[in-house]
Backbone as JSON, one array per atom type, in Angstrom:
{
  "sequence": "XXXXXXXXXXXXXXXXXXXXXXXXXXXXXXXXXXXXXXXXXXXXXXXXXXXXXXXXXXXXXXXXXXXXXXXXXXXXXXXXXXXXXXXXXXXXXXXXXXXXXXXXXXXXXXXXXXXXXXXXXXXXXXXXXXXXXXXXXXXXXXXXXXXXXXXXXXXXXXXXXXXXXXXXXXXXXXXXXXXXXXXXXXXXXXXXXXXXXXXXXXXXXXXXXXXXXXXXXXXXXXXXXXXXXXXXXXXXXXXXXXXXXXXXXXXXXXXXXXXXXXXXXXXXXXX",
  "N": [[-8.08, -19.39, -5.42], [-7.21, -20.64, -2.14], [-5.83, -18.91, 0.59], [-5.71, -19.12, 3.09], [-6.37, -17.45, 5.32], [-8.25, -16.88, 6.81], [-9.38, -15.65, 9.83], [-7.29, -14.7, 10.26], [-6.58, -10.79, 11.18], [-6.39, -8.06, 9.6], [-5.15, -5.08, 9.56], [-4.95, -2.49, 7.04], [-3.77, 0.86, 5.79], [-4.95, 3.6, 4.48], [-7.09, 2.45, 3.4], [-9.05, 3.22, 2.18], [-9.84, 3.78, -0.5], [-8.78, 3.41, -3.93], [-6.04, 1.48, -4.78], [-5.48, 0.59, -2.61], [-8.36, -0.1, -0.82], [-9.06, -1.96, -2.71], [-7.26, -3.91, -1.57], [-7.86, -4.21, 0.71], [-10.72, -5.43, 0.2], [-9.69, -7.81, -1.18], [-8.43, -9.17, 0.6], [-10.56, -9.67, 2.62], [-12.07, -11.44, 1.24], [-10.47, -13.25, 1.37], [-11.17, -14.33, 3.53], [-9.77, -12.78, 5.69], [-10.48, -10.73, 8.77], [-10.96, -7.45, 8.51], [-9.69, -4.32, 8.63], [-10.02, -1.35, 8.32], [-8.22, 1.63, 7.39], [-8.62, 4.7, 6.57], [-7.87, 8.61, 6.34], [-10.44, 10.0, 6.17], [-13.44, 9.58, 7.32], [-15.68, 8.34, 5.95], [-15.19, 7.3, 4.0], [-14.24, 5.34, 4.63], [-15.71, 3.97, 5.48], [-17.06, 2.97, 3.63], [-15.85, 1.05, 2.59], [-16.15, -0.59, 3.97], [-19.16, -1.3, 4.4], [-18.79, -2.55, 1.6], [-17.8, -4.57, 2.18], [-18.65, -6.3, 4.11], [-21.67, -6.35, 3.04], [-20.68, -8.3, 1.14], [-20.41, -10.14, 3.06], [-18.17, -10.61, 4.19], [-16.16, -9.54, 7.26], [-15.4, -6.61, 8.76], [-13.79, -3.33, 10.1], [-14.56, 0.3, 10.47], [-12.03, 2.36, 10.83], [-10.72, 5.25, 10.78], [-7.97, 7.55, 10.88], [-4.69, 9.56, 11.45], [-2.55, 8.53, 10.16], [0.18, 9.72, 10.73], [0.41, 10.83, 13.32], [1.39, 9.24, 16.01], [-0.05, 8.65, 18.4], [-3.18, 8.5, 17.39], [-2.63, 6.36, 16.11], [-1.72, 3.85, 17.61], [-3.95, 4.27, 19.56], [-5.65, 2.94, 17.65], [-5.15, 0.36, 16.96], [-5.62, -0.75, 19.42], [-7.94, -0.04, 19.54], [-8.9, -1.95, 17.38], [-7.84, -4.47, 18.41], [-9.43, -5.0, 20.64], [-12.34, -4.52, 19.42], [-12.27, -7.12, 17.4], [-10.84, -9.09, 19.16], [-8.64, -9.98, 19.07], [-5.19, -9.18, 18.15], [-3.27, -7.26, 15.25], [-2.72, -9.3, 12.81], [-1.41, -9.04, 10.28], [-0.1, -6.24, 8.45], [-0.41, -3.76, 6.7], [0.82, -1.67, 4.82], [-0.2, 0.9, 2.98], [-0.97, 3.91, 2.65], [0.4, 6.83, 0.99], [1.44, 9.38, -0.48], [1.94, 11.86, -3.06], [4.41, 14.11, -4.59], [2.55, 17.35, -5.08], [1.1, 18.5, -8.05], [2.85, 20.91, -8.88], [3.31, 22.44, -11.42], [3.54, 23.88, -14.46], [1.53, 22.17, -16.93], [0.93, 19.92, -15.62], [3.06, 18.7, -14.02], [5.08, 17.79, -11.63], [7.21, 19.45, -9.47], [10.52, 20.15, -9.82], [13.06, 19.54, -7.32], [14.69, 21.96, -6.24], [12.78, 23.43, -6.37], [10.5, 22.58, -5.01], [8.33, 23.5, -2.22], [9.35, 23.75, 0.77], [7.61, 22.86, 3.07], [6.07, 21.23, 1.55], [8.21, 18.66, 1.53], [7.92, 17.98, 4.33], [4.85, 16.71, 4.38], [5.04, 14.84, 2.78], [7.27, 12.94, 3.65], [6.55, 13.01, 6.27], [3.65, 11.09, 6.08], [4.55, 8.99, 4.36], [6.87, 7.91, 5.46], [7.18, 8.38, 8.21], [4.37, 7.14, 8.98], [4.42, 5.01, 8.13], [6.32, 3.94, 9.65], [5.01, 4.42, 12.37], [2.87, 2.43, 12.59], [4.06, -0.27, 12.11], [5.44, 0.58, 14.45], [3.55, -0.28, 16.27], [1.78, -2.62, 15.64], [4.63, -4.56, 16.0], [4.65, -5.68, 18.47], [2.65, -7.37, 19.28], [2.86, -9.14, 17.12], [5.41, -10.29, 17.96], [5.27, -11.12, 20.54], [3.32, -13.35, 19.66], [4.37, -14.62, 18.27], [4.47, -14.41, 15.25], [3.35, -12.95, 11.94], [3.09, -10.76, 9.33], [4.05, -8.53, 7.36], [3.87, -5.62, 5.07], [4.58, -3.78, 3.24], [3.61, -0.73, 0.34], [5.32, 0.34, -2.07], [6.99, 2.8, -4.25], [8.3, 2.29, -7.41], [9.85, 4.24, -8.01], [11.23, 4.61, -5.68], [13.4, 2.9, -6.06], [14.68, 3.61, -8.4], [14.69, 6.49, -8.54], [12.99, 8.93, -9.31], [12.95, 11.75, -11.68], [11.97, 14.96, -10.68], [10.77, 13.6, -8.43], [12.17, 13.96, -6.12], [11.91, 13.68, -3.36], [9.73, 12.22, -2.74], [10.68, 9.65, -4.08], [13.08, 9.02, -2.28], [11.69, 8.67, -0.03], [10.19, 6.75, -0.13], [12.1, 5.1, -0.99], [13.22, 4.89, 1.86], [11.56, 3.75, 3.03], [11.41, 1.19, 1.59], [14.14, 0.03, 2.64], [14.18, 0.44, 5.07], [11.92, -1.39, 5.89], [14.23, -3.96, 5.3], [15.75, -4.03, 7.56], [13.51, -4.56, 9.63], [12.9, -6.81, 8.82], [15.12, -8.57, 8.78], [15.37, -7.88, 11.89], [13.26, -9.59, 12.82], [12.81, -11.9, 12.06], [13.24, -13.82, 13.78], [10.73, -14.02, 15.14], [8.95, -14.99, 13.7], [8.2, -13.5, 11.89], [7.23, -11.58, 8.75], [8.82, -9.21, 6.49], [8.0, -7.65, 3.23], [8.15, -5.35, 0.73], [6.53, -3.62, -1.69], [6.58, -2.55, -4.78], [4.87, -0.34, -6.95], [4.46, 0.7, -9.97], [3.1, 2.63, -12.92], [-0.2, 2.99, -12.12], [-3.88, 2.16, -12.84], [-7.19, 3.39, -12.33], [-10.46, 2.92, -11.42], [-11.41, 5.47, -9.76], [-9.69, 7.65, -10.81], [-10.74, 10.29, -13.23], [-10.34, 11.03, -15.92], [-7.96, 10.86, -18.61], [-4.78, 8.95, -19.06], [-4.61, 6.87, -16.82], [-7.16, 6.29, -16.53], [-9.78, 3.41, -16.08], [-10.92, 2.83, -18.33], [-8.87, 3.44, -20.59], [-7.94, 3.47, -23.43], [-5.36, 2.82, -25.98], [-6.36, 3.85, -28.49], [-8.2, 5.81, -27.4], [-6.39, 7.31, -26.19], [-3.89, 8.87, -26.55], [-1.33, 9.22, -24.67], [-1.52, 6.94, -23.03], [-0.72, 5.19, -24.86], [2.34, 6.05, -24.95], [2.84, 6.02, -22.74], [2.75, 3.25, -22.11], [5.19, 2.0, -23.55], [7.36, 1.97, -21.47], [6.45, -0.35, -20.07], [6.99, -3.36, -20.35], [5.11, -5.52, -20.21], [2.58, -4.03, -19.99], [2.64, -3.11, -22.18], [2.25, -5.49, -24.06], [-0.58, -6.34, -22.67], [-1.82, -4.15, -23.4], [-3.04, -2.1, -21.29], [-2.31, -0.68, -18.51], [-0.93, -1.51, -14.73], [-3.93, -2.59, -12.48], [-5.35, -2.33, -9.41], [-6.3, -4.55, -8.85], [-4.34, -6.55, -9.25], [-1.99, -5.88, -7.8], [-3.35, -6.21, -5.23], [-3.49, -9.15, -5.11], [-0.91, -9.95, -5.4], [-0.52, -8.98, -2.38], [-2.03, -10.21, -0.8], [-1.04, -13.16, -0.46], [1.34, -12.42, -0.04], [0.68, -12.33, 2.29], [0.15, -14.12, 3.46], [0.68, -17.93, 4.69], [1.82, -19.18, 2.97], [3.48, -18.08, 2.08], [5.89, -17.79, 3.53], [8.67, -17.95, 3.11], [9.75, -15.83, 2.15], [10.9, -12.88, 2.74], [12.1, -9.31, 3.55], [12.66, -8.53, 1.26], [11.67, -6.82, -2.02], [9.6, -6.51, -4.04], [8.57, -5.55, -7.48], [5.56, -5.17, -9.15], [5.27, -3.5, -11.22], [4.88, -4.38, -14.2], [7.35, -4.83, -15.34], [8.54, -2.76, -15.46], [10.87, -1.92, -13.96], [13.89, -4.56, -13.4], [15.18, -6.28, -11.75]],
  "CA": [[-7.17, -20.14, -4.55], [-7.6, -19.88, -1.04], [-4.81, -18.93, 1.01], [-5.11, -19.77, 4.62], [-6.41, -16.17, 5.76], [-9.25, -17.07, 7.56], [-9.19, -15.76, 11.47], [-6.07, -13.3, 10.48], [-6.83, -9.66, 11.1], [-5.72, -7.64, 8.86], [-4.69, -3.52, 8.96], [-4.44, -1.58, 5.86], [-3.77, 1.79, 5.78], [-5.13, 3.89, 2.73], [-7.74, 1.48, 2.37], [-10.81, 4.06, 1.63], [-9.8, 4.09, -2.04], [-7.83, 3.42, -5.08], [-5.0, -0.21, -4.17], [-5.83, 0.35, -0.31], [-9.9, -0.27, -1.0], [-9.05, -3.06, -3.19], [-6.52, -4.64, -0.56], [-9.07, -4.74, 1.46], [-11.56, -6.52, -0.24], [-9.13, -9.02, -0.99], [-8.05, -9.77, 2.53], [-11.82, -10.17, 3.09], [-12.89, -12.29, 0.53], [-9.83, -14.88, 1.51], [-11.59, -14.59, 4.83], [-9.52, -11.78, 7.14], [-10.73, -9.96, 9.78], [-10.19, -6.29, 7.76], [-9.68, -2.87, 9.72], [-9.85, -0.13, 7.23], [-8.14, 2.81, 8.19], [-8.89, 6.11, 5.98], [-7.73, 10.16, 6.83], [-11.53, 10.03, 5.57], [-13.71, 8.55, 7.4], [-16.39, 8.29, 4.95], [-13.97, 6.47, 2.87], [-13.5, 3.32, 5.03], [-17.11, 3.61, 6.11], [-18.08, 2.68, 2.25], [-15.5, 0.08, 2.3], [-16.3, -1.31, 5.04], [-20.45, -1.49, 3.46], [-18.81, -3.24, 0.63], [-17.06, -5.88, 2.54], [-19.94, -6.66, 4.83], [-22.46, -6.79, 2.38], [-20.42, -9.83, 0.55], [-20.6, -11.39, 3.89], [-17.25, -10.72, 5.09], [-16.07, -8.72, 8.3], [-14.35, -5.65, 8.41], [-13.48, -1.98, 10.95], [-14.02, 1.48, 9.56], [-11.05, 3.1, 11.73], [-10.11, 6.8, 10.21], [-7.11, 7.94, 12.14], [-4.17, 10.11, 10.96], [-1.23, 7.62, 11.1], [1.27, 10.75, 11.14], [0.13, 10.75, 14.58], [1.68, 7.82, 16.64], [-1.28, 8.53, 19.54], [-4.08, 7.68, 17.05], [-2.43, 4.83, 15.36], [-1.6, 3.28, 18.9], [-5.53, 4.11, 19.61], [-6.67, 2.29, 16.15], [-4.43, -1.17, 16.99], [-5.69, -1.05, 20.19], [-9.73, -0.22, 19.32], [-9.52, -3.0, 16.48], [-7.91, -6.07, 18.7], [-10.69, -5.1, 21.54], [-13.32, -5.66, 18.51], [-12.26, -8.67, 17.21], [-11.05, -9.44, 20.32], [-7.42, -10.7, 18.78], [-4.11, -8.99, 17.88], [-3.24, -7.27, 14.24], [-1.4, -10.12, 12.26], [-1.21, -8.39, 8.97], [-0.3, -4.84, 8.2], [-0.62, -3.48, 4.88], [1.48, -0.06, 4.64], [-0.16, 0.91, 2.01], [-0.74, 4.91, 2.7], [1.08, 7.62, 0.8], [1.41, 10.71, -1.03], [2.76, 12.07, -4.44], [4.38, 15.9, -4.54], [1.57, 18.29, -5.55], [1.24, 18.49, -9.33], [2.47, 22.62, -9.25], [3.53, 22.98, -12.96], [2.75, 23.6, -16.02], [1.18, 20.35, -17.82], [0.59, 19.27, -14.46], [4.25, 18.17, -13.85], [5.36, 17.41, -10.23], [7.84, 20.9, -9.23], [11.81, 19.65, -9.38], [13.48, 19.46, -5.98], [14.68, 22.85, -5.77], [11.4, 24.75, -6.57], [9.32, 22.01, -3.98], [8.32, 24.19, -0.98], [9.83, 22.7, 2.06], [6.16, 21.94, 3.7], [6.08, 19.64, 1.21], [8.71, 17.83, 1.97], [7.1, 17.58, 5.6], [4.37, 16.42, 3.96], [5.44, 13.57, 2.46], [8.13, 12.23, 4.02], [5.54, 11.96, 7.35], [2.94, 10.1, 5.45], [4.85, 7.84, 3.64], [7.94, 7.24, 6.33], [6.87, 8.22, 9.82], [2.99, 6.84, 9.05], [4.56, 3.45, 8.21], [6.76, 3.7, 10.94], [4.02, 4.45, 13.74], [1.88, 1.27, 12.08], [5.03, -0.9, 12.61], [5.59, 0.16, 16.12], [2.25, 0.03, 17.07], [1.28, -3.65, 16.0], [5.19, -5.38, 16.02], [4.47, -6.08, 20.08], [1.85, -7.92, 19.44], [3.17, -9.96, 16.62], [6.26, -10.51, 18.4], [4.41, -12.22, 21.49], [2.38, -14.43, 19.53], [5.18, -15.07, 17.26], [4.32, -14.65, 13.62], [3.13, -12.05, 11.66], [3.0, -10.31, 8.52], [4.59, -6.96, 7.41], [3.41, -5.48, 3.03], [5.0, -2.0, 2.94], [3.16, -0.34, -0.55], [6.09, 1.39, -2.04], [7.1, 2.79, -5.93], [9.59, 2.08, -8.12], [10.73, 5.92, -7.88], [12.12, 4.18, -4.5], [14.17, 1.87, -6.71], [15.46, 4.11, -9.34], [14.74, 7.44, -8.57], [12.48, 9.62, -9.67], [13.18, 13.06, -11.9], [11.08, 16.14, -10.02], [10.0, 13.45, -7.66], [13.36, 13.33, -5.36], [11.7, 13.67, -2.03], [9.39, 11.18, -2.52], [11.8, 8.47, -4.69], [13.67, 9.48, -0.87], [10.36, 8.67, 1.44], [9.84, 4.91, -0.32], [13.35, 4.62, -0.59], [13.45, 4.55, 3.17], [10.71, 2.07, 3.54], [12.28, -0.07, 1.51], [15.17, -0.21, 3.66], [13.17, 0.43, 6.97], [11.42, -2.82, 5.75], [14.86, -4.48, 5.25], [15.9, -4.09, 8.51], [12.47, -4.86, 10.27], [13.16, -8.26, 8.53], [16.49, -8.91, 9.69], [15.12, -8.09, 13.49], [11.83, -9.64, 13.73], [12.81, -13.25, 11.78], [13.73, -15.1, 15.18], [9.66, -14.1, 15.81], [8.61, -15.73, 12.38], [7.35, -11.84, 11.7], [8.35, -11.4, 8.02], [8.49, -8.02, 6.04], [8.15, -7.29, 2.59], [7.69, -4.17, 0.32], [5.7, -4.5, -3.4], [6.95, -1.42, -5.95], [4.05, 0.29, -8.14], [4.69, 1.92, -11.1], [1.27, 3.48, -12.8], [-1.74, 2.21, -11.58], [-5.11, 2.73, -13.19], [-8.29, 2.69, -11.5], [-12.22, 3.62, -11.48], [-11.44, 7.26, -8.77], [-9.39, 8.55, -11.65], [-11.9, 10.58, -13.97], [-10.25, 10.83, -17.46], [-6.36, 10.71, -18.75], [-3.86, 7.52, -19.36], [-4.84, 6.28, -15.92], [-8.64, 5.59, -16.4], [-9.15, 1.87, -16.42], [-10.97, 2.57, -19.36], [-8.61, 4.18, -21.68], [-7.24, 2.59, -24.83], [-4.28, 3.81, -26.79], [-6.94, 4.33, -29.33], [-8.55, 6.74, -27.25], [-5.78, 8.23, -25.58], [-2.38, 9.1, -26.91], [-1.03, 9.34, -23.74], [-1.8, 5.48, -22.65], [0.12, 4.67, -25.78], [3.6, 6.4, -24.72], [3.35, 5.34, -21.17], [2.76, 1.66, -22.11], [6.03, 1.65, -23.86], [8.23, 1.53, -20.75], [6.24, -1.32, -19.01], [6.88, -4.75, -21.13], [3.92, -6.36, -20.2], [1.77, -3.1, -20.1], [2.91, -2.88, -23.93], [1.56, -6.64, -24.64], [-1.81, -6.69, -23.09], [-2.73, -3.11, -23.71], [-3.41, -1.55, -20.25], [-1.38, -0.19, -17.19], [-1.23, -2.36, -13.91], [-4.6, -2.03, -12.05], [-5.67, -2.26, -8.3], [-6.82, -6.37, -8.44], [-2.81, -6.46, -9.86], [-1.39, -5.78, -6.52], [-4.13, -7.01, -4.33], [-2.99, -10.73, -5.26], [0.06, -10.41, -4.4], [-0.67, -8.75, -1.24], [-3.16, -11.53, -0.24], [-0.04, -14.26, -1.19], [2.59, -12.34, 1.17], [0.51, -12.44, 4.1], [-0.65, -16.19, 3.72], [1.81, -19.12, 5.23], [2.19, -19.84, 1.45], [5.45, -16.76, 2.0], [6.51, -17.87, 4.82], [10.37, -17.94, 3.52], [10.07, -14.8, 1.7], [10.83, -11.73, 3.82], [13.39, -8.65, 3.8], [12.5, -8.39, -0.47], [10.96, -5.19, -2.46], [8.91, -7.58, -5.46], [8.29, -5.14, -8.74], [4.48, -4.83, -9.55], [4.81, -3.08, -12.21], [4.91, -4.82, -15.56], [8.62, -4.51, -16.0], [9.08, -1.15, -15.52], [12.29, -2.42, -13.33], [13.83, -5.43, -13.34], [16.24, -6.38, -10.89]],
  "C": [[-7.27, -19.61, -3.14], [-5.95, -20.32, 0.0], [-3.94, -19.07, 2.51], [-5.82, -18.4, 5.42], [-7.19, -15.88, 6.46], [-8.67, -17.16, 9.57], [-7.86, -14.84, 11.56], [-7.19, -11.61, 10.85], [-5.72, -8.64, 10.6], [-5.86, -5.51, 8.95], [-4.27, -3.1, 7.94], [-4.38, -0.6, 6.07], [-4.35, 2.53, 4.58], [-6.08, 3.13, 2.46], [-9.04, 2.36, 1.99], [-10.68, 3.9, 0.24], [-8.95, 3.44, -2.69], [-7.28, 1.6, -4.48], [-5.75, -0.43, -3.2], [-7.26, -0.75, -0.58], [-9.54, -1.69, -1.63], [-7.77, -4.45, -2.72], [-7.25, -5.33, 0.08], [-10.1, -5.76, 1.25], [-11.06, -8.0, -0.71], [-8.89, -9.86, 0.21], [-9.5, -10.51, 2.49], [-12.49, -11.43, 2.3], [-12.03, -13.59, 1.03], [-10.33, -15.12, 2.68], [-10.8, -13.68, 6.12], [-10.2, -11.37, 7.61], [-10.46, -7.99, 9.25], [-10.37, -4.87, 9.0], [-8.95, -1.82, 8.41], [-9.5, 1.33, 7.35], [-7.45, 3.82, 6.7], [-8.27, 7.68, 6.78], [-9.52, 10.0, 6.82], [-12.6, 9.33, 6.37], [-15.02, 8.04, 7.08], [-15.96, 6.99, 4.08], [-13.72, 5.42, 3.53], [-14.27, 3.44, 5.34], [-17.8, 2.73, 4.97], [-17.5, 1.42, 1.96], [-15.2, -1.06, 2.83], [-17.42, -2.18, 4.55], [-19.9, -2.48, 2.86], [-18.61, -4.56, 1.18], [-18.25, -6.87, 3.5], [-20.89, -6.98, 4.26], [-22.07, -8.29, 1.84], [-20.63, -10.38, 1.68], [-19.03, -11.45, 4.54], [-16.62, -9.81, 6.21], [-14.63, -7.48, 8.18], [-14.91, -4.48, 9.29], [-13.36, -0.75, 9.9], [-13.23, 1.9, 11.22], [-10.01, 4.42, 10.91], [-9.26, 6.95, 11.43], [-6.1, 8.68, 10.53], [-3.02, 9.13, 11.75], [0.14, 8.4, 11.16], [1.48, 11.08, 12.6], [0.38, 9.04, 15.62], [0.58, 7.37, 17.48], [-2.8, 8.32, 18.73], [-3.86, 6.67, 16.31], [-2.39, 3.91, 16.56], [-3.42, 2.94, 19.13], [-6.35, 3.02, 18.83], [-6.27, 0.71, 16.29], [-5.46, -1.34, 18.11], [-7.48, -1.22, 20.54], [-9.92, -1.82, 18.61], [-9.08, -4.16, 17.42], [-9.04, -6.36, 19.81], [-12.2, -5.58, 20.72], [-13.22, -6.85, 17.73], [-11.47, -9.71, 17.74], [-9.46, -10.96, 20.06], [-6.36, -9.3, 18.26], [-3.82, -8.97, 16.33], [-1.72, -8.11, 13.56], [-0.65, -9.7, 10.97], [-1.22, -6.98, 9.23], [0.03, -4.58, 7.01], [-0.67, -1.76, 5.01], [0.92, 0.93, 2.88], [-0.53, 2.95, 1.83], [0.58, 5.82, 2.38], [0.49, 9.03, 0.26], [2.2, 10.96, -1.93], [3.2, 13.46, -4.01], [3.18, 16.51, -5.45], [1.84, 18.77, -7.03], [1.56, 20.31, -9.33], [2.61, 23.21, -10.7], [3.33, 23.36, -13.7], [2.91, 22.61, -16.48], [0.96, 19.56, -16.89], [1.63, 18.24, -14.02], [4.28, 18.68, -12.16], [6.6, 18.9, -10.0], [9.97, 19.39, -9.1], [12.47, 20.05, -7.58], [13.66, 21.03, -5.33], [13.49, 23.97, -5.93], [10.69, 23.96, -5.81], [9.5, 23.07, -3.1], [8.62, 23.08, 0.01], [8.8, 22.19, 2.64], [6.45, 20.94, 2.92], [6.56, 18.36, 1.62], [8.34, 17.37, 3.06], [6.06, 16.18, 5.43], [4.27, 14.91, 3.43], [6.29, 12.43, 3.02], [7.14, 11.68, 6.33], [4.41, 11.44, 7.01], [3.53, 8.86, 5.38], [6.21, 6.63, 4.7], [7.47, 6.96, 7.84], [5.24, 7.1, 9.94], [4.01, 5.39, 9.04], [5.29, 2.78, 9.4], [6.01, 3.09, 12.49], [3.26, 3.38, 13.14], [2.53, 0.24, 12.79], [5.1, -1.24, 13.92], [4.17, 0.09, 16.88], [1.76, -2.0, 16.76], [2.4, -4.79, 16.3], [4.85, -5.53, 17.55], [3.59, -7.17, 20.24], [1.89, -9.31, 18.4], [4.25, -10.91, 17.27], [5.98, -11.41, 19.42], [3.84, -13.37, 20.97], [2.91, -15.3, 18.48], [4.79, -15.25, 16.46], [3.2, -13.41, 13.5], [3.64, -11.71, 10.35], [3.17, -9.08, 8.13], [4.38, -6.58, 5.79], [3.64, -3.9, 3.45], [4.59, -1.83, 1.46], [4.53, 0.68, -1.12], [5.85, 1.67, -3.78], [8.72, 2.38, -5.99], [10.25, 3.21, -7.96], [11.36, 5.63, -6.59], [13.24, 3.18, -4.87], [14.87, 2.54, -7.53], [15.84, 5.35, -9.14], [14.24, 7.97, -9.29], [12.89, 11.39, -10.75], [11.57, 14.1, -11.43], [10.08, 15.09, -9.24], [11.24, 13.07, -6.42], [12.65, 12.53, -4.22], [10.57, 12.34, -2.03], [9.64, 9.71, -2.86], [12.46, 8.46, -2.81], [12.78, 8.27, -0.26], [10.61, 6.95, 0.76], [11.4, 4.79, -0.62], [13.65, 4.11, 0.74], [12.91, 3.34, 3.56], [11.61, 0.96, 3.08], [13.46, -0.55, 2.52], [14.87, -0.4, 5.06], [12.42, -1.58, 6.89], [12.47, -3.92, 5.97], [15.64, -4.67, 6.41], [14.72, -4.39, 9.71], [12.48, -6.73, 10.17], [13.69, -9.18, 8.86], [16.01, -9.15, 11.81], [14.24, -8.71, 13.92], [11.87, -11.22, 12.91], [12.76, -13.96, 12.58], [11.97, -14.57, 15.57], [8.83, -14.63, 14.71], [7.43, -14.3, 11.75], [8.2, -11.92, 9.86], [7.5, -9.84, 7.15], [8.53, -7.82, 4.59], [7.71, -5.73, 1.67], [7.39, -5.06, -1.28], [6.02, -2.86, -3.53], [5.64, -1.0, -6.97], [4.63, 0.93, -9.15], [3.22, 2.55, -11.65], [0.4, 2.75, -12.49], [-3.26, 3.13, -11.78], [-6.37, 2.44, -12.52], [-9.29, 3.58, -11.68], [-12.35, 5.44, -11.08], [-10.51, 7.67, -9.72], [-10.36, 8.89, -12.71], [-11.46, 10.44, -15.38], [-8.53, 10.69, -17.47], [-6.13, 9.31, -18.69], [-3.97, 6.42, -18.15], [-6.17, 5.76, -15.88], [-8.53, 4.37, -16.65], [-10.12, 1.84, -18.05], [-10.38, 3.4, -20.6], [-8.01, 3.24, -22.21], [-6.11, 3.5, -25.18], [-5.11, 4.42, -28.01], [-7.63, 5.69, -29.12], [-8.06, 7.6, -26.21], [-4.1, 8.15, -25.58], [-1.15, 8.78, -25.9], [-0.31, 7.75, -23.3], [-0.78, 4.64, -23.85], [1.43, 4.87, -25.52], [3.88, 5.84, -23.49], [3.22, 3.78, -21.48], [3.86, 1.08, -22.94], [7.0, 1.02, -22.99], [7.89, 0.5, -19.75], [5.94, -2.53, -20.28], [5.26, -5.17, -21.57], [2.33, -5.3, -20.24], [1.62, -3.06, -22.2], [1.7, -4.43, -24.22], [0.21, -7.08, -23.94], [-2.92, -5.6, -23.38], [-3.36, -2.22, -22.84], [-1.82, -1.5, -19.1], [-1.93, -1.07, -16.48], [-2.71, -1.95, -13.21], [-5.08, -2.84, -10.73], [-5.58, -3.79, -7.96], [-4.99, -7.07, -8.63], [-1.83, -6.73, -9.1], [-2.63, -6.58, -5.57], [-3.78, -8.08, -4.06], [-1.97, -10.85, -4.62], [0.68, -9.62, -2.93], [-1.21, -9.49, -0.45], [-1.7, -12.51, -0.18], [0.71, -13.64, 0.09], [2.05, -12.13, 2.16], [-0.24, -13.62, 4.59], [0.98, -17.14, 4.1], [2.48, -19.39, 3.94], [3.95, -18.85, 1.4], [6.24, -17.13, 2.95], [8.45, -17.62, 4.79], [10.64, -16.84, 2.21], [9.95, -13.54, 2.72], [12.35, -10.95, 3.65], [13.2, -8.02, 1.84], [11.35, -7.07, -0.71], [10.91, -5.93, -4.04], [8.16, -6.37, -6.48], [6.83, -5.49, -8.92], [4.51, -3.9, -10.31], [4.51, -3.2, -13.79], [6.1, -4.73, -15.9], [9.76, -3.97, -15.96], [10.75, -1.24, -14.94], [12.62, -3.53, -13.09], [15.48, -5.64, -13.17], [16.94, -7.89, -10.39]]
}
C-alpha cells in the first residue's frame, strides 16, 4: 500500500541498526527522502548502501544527538542536500540500563550508578528533545509535519530494576503530548509507538533471535505468555512490526491522529 511519502524527507535517529535500520528502509521504499543518523557512522553508512542499492535515496549523518550543536548541524547538512526541510522525524534512539547482575538482570534503582542515570535519561529525553527543536522551525513554517517518538511500554507501566528508564520514555511520552497540543494550529502532529520485546537478526542467540522457537528455547516460551498475540503466532514482535506503523503515522493517511502513545507490542498493555 502506498502511502503518499514520496518527496517527504525523513530523519530517524538510531537508524544504523535493529527498528531504526528497518524504519529506514521503510520510509525509503514508500519513497522518502531518508537521513540516517547513527553514534556509528559505519552503521548508517551500510544503511544507507542498502537503501540506495534498491533504488531509493537516503543521508548517512552520524552525529551524537545528546549534543544540540551536532543535531542542529545534521538538520541543517541534510535540508542543504536534498535541498528541502525535515518533514518526518523518527525519535527512535535510546538506551536500556547496563545489564550489571547476575543472570544478566538490569541493577534495581538503588544499586544503578548515577552516570547511568546521565546516561540514559540524555539519550532517550534530551536526544529527542534536541531532534524536536532542531527540525519543529521548519515544520512550523511550511506548516505540516510529522513527529514518531520510539518509546517502551516500561514508559506506560513501569518497569521493575528499570525505573530510570520506565522515567526517560515516560517523559517522551508526555513531552510528545504536549508538542501535540502546541504545534496542531501548524498541522505538525506528534505521536509516540510503545515496544515491548523486539526480536531481530543483530541479536546472536537467546529469546530475542528472530529465529528462536519455544522448541528451541525455553525462554521464548515464558516470555510469549505475557504478549496475547506473541502467544498465538509463536514469535515476539519484530523490526518490519513497527516499521508499518511508523510509515502509516507519517503519511496524510494520520492526519487526525496526534498527541497518542499506540501499543506495538502484541498486548503486552492494553489501554
Amino acid at each position: 500500500m502506498k502511502l503518499g511519502l514520496e518527496g517527504q524527507v525523513a530523519l530517524v535517529t538510531g537508524g544504523g541498526q535493529g527498528v531504526g535500520r528497518q524504519i529506514c528502509i521503510e520510509l525509503a521504499t514508500e519513497g522518502a527522502r531518508v537521513i540516517v543518523n547513527d553514534l556509528v557512522a559505519a552503521r548508517a553508512d551500510a544503511v544507507v548502501q542498502e537503501i540506495v542499492a534498491a533504488g531509493g535515496q537516503a543521508l548517512a549523518a552520524p552525529a551524537d544527538i545528546t549534543r544540540a550543536e551536532e543535531v542542529d548541524a545534521m538538520v541543517e547538512r541534510a535540508a542543504g542536500h536534498f535541498d528541502a526541510p525535515v518533514t518526518v522525524l523518527v525519535n527512535n534512539a535510546g538506551i536500556i540500563p547496563e545489564r550489571r547482575e547476575k543472570g544478566g538482570r538490569t541493577p534495581p534503582f538503588l544499586d544503578m550508578p548515577v552516570g547511568d542515570w546521565a546516561k540514559i535519561v540524555n539519550l532517550n529525553v534530551y536526544g529527542t528533545m534536541n531532534c524536536c527543536h532542531a527540525v519543529l522551525p521548519g515544520m512550523v513554517a511550511r506548516k505540516g509535519g510529522r513527529i514518531v517518538n520510539i518509546i517502551s511500554e516500561a514508559g506506560r507501566i513501569g518497569e521493575a530494576n528499570m525505573a530510570v528508564y520506565s522515567g526517560a520514555k515516560a517523559a517522551i511520552a508526555g513531552f510528545g503530548k504536549a508538542l501535540a497540543r502546541e504545534h496542531g494550529r501548524h498541522a505538525v502532529t506528534v505521536n509516540s509507538i510503545a515496544l515491548g520485546a523486539v526480536s531481530h537478526p543483530g541479536i546472536k542467540d537467546g529469546p530475542l533471535h528472530v529465529d528462536a522457537t519455544v522448541e528451541n528455547d525455553e525462554r521464548l516460551g515464558k516470555m510469549l505468555n505475557v504478549y496475547p498475540i506473541s502467544k498465538g503466532v509463536g514469535r515476539l514482535s519484530r523490526p518490519e512490526d513497527i516499521s508499518a506503523l511508523v510509515a502509516f503515522l507519517a503519511s496524510d493517511r494520520a492526519l487526525f491522529i496526534t498527541g497518542q502513545t499506540i501499543g506495538a507490542s502484541g498486548g503486552f498493555v492494553m489501554v
